[in-house]
Backbone of each chain as nested JSON, in Angstrom:
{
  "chains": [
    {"id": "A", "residues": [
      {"number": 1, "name": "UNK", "atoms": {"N": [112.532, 12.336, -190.767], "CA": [111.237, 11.821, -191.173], "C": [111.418, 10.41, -191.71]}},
      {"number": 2, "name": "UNK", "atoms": {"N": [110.204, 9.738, -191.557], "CA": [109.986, 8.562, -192.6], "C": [109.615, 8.017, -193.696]}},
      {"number": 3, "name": "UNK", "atoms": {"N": [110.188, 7.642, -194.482], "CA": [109.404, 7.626, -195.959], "C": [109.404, 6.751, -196.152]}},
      {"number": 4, "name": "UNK", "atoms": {"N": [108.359, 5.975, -196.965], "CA": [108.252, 4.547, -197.79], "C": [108.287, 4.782, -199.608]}},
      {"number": 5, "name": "UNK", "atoms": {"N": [109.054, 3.7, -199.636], "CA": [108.539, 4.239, -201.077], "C": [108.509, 2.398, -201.743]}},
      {"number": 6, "name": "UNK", "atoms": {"N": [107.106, 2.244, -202.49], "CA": [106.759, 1.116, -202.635], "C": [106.784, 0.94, -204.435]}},
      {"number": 7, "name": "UNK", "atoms": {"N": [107.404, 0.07, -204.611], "CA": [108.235, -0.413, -205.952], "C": [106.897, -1.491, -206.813]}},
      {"number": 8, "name": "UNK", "atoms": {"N": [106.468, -1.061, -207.708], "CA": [105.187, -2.09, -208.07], "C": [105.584, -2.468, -209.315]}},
      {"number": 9, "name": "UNK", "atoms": {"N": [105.286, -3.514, -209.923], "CA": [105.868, -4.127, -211.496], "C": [104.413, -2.942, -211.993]}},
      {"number": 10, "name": "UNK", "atoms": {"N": [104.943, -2.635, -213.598], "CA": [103.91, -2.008, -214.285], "C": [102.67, -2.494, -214.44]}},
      {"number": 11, "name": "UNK", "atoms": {"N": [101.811, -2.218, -214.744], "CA": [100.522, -3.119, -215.185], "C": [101.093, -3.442, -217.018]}},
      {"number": 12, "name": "UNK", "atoms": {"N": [100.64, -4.854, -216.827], "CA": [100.965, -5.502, -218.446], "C": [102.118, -6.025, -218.218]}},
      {"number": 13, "name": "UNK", "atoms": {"N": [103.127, -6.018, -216.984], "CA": [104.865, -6.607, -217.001], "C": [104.216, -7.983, -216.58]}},
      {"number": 14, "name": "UNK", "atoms": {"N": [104.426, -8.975, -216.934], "CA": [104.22, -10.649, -216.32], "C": [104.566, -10.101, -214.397]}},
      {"number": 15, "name": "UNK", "atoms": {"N": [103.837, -10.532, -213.835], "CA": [104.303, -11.049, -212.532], "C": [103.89, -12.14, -212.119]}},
      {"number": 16, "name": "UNK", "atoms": {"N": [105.062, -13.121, -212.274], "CA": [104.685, -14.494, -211.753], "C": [105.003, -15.32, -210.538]}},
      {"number": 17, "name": "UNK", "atoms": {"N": [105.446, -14.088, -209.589], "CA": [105.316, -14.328, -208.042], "C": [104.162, -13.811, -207.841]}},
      {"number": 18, "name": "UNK", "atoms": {"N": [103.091, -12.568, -208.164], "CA": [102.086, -12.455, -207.711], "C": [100.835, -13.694, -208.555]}},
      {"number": 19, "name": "UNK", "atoms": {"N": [101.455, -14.004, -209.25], "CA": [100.607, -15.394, -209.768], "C": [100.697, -16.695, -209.17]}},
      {"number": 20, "name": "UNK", "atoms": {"N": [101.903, -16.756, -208.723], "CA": [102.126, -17.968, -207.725], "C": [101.537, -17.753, -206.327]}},
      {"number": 21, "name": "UNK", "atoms": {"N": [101.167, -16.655, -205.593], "CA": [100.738, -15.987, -204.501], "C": [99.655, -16.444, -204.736]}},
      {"number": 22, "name": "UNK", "atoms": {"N": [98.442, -15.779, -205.898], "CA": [97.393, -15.861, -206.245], "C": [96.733, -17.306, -205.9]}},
      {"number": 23, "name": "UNK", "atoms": {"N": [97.763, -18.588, -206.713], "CA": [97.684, -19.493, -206.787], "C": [97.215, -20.37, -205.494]}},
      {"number": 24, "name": "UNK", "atoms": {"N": [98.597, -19.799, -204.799], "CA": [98.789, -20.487, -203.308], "C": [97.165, -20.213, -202.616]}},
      {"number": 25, "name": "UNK", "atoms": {"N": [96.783, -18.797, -202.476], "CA": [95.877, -18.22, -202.107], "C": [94.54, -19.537, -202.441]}},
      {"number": 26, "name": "UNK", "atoms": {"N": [94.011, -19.882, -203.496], "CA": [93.407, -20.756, -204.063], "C": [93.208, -21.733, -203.574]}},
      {"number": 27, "name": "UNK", "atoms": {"N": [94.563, -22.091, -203.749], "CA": [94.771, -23.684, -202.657], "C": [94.302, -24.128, -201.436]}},
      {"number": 28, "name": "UNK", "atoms": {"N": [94.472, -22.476, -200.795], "CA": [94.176, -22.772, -199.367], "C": [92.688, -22.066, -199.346]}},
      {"number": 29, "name": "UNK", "atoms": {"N": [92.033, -21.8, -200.135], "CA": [90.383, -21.952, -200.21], "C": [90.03, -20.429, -200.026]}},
      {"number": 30, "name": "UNK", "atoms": {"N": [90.624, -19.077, -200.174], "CA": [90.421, -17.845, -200.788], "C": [89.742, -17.66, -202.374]}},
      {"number": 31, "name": "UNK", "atoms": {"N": [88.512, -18.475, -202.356], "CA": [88.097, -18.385, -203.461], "C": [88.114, -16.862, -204.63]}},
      {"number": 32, "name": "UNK", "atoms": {"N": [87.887, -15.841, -203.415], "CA": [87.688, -14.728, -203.854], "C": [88.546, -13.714, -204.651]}},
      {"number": 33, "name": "UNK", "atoms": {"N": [90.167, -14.298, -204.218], "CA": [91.015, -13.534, -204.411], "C": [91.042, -13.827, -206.213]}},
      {"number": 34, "name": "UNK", "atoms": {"N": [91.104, -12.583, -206.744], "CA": [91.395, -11.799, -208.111], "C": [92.878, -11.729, -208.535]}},
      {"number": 35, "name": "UNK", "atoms": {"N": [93.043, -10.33, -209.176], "CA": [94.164, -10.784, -209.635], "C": [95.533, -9.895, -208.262]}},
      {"number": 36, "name": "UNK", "atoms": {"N": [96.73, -10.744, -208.238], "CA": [97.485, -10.28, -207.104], "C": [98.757, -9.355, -207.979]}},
      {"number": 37, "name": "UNK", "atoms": {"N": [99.472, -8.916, -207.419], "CA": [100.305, -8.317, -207.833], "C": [101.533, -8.044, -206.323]}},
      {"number": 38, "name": "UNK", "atoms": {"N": [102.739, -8.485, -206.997], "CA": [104.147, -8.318, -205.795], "C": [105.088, -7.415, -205.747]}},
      {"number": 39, "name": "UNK", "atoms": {"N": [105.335, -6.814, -204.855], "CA": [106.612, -6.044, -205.209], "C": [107.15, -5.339, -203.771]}},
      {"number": 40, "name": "UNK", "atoms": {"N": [107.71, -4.913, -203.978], "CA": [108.858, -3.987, -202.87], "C": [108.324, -2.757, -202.184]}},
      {"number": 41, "name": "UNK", "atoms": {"N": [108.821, -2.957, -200.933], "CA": [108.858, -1.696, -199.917], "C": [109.848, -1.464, -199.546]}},
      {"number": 42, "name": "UNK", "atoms": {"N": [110.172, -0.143, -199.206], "CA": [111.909, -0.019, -198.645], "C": [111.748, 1.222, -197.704]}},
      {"number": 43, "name": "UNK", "atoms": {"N": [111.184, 0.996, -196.019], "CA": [111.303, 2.289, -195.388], "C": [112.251, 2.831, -195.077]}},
      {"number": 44, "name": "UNK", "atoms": {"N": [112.835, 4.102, -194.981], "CA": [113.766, 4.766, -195.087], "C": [114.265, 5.713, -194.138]}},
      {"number": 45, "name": "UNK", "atoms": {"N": [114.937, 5.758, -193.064], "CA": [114.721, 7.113, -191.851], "C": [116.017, 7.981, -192.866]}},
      {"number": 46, "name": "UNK", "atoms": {"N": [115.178, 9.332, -192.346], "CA": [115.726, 10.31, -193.35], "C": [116.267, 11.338, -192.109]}},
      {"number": 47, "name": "UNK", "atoms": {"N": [117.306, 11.996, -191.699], "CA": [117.164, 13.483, -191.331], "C": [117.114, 14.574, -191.653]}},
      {"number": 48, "name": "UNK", "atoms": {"N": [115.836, 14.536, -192.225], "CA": [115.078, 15.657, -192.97], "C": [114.219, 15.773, -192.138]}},
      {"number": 49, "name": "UNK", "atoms": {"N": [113.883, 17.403, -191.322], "CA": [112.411, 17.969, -190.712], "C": [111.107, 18.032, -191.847]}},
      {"number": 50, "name": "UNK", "atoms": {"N": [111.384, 18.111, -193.018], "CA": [110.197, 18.923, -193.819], "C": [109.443, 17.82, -194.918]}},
      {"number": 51, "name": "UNK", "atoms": {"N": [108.463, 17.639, -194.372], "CA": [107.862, 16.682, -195.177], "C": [107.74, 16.034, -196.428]}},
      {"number": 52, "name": "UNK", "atoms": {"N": [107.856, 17.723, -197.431], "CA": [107.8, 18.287, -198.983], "C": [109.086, 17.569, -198.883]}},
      {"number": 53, "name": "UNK", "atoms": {"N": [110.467, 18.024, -198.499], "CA": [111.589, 17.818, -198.756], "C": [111.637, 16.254, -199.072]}},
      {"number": 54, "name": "UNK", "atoms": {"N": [111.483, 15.358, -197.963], "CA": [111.54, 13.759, -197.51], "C": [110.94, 13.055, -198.499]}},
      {"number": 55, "name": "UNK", "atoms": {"N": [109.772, 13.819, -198.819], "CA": [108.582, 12.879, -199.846], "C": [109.775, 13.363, -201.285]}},
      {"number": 56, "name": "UNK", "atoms": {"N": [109.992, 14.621, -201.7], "CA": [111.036, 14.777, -202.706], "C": [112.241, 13.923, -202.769]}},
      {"number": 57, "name": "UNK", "atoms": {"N": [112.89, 13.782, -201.689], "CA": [113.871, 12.796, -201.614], "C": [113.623, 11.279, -202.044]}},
      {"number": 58, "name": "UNK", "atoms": {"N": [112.554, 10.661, -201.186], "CA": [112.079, 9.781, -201.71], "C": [111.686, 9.766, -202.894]}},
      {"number": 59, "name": "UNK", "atoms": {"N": [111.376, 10.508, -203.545], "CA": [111.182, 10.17, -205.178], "C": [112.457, 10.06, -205.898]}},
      {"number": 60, "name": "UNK", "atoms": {"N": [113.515, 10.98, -205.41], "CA": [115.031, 11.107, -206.022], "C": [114.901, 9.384, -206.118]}},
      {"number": 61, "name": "UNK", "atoms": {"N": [115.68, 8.96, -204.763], "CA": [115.975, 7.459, -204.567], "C": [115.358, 6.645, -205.348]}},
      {"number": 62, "name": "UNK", "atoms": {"N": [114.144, 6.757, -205.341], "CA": [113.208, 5.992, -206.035], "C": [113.757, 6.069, -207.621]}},
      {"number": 63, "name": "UNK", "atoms": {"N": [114.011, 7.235, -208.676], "CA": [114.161, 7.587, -209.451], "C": [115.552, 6.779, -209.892]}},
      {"number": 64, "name": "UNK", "atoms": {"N": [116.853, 7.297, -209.23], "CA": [117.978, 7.019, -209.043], "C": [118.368, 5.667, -208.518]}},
      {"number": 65, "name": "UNK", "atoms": {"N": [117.837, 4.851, -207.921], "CA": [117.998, 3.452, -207.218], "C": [117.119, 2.479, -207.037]}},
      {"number": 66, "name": "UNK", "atoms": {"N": [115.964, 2.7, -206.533], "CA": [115.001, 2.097, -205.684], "C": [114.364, 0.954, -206.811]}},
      {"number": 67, "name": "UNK", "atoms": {"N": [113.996, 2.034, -208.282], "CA": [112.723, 1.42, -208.596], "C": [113.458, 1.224, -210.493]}},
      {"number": 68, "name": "UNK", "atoms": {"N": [113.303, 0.032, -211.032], "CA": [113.821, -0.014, -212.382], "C": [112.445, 0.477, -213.352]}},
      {"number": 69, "name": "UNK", "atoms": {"N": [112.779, 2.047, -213.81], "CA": [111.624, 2.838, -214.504], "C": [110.68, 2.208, -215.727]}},
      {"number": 70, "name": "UNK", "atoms": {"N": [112.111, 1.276, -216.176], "CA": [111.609, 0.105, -217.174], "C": [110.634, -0.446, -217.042]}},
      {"number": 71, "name": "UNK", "atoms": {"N": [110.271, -1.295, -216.138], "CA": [109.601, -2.256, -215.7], "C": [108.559, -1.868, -214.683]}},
      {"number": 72, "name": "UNK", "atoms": {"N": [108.682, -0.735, -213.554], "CA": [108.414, -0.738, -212.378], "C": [108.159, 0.561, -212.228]}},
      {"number": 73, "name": "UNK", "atoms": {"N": [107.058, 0.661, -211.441], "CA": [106.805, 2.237, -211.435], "C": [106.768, 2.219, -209.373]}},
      {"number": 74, "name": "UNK", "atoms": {"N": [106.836, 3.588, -209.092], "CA": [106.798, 3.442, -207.403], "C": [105.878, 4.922, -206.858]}},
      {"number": 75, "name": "UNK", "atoms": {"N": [105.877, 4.465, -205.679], "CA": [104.957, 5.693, -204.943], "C": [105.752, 6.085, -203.651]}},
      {"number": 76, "name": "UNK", "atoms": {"N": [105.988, 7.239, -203.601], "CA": [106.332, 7.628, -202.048], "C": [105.647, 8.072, -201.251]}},
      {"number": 77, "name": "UNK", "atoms": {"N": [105.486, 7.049, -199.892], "CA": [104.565, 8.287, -198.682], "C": [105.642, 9.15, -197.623]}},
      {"number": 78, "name": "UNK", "atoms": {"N": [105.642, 9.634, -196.928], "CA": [105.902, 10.219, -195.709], "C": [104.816, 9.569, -194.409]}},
      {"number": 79, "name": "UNK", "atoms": {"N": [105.474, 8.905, -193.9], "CA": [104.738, 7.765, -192.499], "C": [105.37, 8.438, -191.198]}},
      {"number": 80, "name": "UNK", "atoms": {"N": [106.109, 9.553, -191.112], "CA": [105.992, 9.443, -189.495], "C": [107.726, 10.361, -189.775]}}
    ]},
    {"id": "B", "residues": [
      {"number": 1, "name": "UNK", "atoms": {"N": [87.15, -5.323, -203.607], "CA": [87.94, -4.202, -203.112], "C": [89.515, -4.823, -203.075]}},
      {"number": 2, "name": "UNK", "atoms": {"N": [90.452, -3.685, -202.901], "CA": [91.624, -4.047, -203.114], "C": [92.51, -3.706, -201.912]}},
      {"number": 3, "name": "UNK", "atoms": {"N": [92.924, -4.589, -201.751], "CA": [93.896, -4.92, -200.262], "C": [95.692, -5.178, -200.435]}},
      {"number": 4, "name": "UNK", "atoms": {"N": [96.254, -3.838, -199.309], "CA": [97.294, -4.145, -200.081], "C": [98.094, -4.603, -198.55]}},
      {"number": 5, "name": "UNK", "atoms": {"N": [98.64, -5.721, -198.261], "CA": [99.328, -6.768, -197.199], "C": [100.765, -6.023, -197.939]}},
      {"number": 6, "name": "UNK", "atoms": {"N": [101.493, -5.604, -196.68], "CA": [102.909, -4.937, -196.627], "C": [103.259, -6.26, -195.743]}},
      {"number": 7, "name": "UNK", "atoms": {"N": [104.811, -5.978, -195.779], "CA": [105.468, -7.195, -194.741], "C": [106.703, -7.026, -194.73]}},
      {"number": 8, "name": "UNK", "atoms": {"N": [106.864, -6.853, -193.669], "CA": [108.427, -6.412, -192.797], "C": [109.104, -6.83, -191.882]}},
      {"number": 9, "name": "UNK", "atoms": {"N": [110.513, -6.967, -191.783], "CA": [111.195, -7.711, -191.256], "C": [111.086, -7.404, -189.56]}},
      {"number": 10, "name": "UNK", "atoms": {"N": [110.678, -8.107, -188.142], "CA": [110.607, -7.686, -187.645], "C": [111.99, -6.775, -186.676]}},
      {"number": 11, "name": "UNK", "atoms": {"N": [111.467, -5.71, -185.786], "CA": [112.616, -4.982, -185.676], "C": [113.768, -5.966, -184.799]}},
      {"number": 12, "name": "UNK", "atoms": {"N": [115.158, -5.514, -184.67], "CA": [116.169, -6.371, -184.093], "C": [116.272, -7.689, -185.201]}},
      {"number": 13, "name": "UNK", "atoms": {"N": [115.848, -8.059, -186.311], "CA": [115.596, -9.232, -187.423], "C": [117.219, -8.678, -188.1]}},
      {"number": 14, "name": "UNK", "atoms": {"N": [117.681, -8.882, -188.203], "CA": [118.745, -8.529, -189.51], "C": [118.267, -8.615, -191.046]}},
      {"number": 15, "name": "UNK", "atoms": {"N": [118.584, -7.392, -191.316], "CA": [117.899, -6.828, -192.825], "C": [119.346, -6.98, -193.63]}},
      {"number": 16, "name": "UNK", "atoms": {"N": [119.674, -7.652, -194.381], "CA": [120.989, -7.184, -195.39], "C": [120.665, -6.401, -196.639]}},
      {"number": 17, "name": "UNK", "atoms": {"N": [119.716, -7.034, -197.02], "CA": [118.562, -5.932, -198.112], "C": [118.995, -4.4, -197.932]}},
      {"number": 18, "name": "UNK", "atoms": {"N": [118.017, -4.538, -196.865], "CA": [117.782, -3.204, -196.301], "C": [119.579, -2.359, -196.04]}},
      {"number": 19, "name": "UNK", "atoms": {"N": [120.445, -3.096, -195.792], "CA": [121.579, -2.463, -195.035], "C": [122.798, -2.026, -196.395]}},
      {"number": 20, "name": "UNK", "atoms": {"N": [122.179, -3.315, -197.367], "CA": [122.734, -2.816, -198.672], "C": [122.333, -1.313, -199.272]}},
      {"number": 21, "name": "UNK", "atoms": {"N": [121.052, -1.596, -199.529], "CA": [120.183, -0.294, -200.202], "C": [120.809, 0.843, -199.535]}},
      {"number": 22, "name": "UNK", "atoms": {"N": [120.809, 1.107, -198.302], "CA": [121.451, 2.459, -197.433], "C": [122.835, 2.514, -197.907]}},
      {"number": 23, "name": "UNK", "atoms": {"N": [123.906, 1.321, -197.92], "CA": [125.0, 1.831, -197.977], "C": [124.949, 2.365, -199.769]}},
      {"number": 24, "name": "UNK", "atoms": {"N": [124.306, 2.173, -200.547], "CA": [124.103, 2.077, -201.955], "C": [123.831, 3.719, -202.333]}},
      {"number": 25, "name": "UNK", "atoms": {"N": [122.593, 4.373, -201.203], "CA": [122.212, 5.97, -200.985], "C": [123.056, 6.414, -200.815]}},
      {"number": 26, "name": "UNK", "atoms": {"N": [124.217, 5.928, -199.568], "CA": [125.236, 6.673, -199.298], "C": [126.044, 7.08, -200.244]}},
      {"number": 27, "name": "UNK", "atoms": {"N": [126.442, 6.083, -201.031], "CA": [127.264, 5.626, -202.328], "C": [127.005, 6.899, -203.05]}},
      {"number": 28, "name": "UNK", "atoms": {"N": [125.981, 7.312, -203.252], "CA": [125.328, 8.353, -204.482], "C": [125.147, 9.462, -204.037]}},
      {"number": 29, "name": "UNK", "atoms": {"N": [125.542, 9.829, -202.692], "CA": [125.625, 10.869, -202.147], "C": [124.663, 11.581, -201.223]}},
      {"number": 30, "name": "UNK", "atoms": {"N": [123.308, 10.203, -200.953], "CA": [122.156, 10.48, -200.161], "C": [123.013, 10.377, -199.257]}},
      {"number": 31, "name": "UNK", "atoms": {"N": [123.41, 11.543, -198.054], "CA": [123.866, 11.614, -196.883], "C": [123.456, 11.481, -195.613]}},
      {"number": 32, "name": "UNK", "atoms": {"N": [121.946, 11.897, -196.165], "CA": [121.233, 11.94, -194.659], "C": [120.315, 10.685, -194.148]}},
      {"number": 33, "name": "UNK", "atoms": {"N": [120.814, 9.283, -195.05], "CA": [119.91, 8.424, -194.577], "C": [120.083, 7.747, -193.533]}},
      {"number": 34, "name": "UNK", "atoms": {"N": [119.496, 7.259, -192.906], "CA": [119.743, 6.215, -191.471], "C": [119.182, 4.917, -192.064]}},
      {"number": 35, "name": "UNK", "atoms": {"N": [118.6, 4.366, -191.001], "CA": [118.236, 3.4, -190.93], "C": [117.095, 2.857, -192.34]}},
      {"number": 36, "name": "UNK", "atoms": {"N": [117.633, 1.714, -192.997], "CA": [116.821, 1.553, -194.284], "C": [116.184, 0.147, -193.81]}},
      {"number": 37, "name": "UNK", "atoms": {"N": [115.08, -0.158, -193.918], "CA": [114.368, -1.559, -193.706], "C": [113.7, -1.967, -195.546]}},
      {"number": 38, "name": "UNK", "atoms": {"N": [114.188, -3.259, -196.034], "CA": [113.151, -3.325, -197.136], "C": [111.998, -4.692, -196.676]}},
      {"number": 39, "name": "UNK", "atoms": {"N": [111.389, -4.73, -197.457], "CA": [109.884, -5.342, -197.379], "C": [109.364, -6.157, -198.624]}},
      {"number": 40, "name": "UNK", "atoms": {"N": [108.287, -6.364, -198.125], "CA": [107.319, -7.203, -199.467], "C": [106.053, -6.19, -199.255]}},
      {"number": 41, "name": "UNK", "atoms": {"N": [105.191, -6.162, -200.684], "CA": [103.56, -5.466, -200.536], "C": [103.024, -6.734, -201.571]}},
      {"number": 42, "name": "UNK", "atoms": {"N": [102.006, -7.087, -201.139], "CA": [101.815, -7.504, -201.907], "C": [99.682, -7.567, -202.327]}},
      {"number": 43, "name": "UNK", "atoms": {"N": [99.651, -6.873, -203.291], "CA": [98.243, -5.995, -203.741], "C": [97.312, -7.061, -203.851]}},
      {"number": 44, "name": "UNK", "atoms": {"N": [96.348, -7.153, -203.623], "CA": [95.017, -7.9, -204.389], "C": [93.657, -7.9, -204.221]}},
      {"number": 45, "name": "UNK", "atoms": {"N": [93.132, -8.172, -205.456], "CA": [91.782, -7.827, -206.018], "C": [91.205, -8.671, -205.264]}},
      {"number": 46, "name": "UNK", "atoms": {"N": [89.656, -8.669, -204.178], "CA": [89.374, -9.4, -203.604], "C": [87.556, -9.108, -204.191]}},
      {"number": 47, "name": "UNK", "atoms": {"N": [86.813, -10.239, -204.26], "CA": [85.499, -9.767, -205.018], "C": [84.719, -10.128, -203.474]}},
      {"number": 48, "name": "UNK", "atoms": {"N": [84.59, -8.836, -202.83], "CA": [84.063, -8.223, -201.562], "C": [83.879, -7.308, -201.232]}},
      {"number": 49, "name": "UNK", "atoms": {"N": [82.564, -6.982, -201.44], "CA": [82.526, -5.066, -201.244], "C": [82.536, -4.682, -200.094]}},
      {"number": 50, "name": "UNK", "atoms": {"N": [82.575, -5.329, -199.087], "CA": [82.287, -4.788, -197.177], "C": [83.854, -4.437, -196.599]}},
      {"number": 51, "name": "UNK", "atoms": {"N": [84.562, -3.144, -196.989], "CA": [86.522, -3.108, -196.389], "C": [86.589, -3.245, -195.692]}},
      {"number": 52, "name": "UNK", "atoms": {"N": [85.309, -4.062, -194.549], "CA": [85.609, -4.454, -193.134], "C": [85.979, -5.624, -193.225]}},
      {"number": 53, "name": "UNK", "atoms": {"N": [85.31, -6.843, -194.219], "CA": [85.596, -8.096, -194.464], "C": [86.908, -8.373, -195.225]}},
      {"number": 54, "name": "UNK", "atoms": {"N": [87.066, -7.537, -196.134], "CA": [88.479, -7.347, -196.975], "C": [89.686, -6.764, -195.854]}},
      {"number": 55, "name": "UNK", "atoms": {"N": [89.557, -5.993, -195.027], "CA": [90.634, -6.038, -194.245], "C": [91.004, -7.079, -193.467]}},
      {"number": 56, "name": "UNK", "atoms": {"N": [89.814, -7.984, -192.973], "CA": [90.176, -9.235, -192.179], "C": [89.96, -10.562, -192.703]}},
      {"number": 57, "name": "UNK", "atoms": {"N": [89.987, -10.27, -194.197], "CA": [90.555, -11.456, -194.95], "C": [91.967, -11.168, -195.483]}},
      {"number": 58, "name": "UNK", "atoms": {"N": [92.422, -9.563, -195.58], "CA": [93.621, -9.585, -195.675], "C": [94.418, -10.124, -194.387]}},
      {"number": 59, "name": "UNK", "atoms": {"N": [94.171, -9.941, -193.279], "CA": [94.452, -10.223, -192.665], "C": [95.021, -11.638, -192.393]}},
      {"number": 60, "name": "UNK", "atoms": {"N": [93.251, -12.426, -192.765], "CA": [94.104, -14.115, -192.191], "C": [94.983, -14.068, -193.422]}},
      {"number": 61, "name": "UNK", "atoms": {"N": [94.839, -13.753, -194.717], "CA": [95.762, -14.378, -195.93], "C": [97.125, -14.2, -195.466]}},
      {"number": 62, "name": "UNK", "atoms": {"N": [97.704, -12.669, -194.419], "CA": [98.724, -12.436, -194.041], "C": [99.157, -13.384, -193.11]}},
      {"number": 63, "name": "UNK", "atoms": {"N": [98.486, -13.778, -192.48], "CA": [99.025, -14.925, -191.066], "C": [99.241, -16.559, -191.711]}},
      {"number": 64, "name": "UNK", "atoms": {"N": [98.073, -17.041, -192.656], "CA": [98.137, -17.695, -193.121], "C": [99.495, -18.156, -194.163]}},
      {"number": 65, "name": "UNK", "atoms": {"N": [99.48, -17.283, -194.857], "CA": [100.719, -17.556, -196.18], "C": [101.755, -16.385, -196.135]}},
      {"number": 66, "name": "UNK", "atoms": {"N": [100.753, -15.084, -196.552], "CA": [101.887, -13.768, -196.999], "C": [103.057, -13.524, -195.919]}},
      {"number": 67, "name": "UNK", "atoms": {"N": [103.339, -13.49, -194.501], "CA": [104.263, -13.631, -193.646], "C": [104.589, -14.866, -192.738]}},
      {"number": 68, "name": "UNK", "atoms": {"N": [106.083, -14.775, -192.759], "CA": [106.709, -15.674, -191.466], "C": [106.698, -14.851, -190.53]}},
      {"number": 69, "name": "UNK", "atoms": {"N": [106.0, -15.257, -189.479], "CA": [105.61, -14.331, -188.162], "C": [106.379, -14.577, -187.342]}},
      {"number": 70, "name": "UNK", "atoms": {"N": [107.13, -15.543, -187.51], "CA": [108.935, -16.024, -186.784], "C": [109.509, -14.554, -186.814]}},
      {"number": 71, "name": "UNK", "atoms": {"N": [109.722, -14.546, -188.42], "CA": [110.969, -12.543, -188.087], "C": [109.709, -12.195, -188.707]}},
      {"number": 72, "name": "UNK", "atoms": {"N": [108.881, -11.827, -189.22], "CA": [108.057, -11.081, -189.897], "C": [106.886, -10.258, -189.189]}},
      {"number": 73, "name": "UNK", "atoms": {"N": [106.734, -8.904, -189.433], "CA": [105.214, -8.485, -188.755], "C": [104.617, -8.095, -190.683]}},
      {"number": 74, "name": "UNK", "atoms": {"N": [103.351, -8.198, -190.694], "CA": [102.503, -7.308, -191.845], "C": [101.902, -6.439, -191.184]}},
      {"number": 75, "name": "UNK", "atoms": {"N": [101.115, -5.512, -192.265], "CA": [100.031, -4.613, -192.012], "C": [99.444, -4.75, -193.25]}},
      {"number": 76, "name": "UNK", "atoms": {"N": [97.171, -4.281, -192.964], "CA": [97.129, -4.325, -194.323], "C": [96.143, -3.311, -194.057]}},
      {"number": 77, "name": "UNK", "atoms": {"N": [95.953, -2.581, -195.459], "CA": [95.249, -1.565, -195.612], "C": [94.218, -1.981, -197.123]}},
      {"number": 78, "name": "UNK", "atoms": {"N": [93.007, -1.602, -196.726], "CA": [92.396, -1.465, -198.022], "C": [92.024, 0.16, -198.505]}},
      {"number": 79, "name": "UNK", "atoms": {"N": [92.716, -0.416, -200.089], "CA": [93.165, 0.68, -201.007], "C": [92.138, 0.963, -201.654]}},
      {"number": 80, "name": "UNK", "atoms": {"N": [91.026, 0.384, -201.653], "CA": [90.325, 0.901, -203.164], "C": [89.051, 0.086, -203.573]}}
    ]}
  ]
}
């Protein structure tokens, strides 16, 4: 299976690549855009059949490697 | 509405990111991983209520700035 598991700074951590994004955004006349926020994806091929299992795994990794709990919180899907 | 622009290396691109992180799973005893790709997401608040217009302003923002379409493909989804 496939899993994503997407790495997001907390809400309240400074992100000042999604502020510089924001910025850029501005510049080039996206008046609309609010506030942005950056961070990580990491898809993963697993050989795991079972969905429950893959999406569990992906949280391990996530837990154990992926994502610094400190700072960063993450989500896992199962994509395919 | 809120739009979240993913962005990934395109396939055959050389990932070292990505090739680290796997050997890193392996390291810890994730055995069954294959192939690891990492990425950018990058979230934002757009003041547009129509997710037809917010998907295809995520869109140009992706062609425009958020990816190098040299190695890069995005996708974007509105979240919310």
């Amino acid at each position: 299976m496939r899993v994503r598991v997407s790495v997001m700074l907390k809400d309240g951590v400074l992100d000042p690549q999604g502020k510089a994004i924001g910025h850029a955004l501005h510049t080039l006349g996206f008046g609309n855009v609010g506030e942005v926020r950056a961070g990580r994806v990491i898809e993963l091929e697993l050989d795991e059949a079972d969905p429950a299992r893959a999406r569990a795994q992906g949280d391990e990794m996530g837990r154990r490697l992926l994502a610094n709990l400190v700072i960063e919180t993450f989500t896992t899907e199962v994509v395919g």
